[in-house]
C-alpha positions in Angstrom: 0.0 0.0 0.0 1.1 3.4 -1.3 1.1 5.2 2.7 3.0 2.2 4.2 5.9 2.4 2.0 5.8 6.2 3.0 6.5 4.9 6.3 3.3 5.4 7.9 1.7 2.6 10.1 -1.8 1.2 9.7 -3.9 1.6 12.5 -7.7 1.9 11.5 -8.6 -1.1 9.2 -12.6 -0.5 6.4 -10.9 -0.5 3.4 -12.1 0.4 0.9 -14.5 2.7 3.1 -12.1 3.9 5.4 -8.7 3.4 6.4 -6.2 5.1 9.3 -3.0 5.6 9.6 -0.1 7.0 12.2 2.8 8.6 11.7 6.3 7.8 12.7 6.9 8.4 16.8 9.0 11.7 16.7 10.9 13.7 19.7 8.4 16.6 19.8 5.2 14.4 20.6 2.2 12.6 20.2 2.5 10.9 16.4 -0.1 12.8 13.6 -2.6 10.4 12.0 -3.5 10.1 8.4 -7.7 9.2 7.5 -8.8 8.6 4.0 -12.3 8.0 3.8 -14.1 6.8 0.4 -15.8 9.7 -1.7 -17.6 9.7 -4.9 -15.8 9.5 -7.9 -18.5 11.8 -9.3 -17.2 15.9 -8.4 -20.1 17.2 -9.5 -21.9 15.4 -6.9 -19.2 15.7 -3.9 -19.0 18.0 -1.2 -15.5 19.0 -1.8 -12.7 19.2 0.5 -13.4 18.1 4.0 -10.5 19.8 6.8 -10.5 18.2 10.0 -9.1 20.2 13.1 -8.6 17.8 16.6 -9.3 20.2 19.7 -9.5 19.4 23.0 -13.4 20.1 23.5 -15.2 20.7 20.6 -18.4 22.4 22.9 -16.1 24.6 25.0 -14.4 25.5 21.6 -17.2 26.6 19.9 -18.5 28.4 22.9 -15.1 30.4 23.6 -14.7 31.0 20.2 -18.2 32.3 19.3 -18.5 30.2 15.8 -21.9 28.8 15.3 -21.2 25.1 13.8 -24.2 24.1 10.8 -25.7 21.5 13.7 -25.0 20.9 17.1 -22.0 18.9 18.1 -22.7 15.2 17.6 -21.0 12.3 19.0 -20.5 9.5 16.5 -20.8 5.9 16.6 -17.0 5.8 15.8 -16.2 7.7 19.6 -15.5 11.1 18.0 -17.5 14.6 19.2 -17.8 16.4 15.9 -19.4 19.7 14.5 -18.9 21.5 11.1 -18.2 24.7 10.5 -17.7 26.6 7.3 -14.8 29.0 6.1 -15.0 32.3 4.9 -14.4 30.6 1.7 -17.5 28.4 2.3 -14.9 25.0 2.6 -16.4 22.8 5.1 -14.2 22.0 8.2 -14.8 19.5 10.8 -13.9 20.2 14.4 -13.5 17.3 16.2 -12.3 15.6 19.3 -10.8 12.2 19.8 -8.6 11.8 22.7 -7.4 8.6 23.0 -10.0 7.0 20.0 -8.2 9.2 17.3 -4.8 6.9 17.9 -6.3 3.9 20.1 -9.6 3.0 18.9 -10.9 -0.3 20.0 -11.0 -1.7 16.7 -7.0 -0.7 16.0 -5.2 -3.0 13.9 -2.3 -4.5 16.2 
């Protein structure tokens, strides 16, 4: 697989759904992760780019910060609190918060 021979390490197995990986350990931290998630090969009919921004509570975040996401905060069936917000650009972006599930889901690939 193309990612692996980039060096990075499998962690979240759906192919051809959805697939998650982690970065190599470094000195300055917790490792980055890597999700690819299955889209339409028809543009016409696709959102377009979806950003996704981990923060430490998505409620608090969106409270401190004043942004008003397009639905309340939701937490999904895959352990992640999410809401979407748009850029002044009108790109969608997803705040979301994982602690431990973003790296060490229960269904991780050993």
């Amino acid at each position: 697989m193309f990612y692996r021979k980039l060096g990075l390490i499998l962690i979240v197995d759906s192919a051809p759904r959805y697939v998650r990986f982690e970065f190599p350990q470094t000195d300055i931290g917790e490792p980055a992760t890597l999700s690819l998630h299955e889209t339409t090969n028809d543009w016409q009919a696709a959102d377009g780019p979806l950003i996704y921004f981990e923060v430490d509570d998505v409620d608090a975040y969106l409270k401190d910060t004043g942004i008003t996401p397009l639905a309340p905060p939701k937490t999904q069936t895959y352990l992640w609190r999410e809401a979407d917000i748009l850029d002044p650009a009108g790109n969608k972006i997803r705040l979301y918060q994982a602690g431990e599930n973003r790296r060490y889901p229960p269904w991780r690939v050993e």
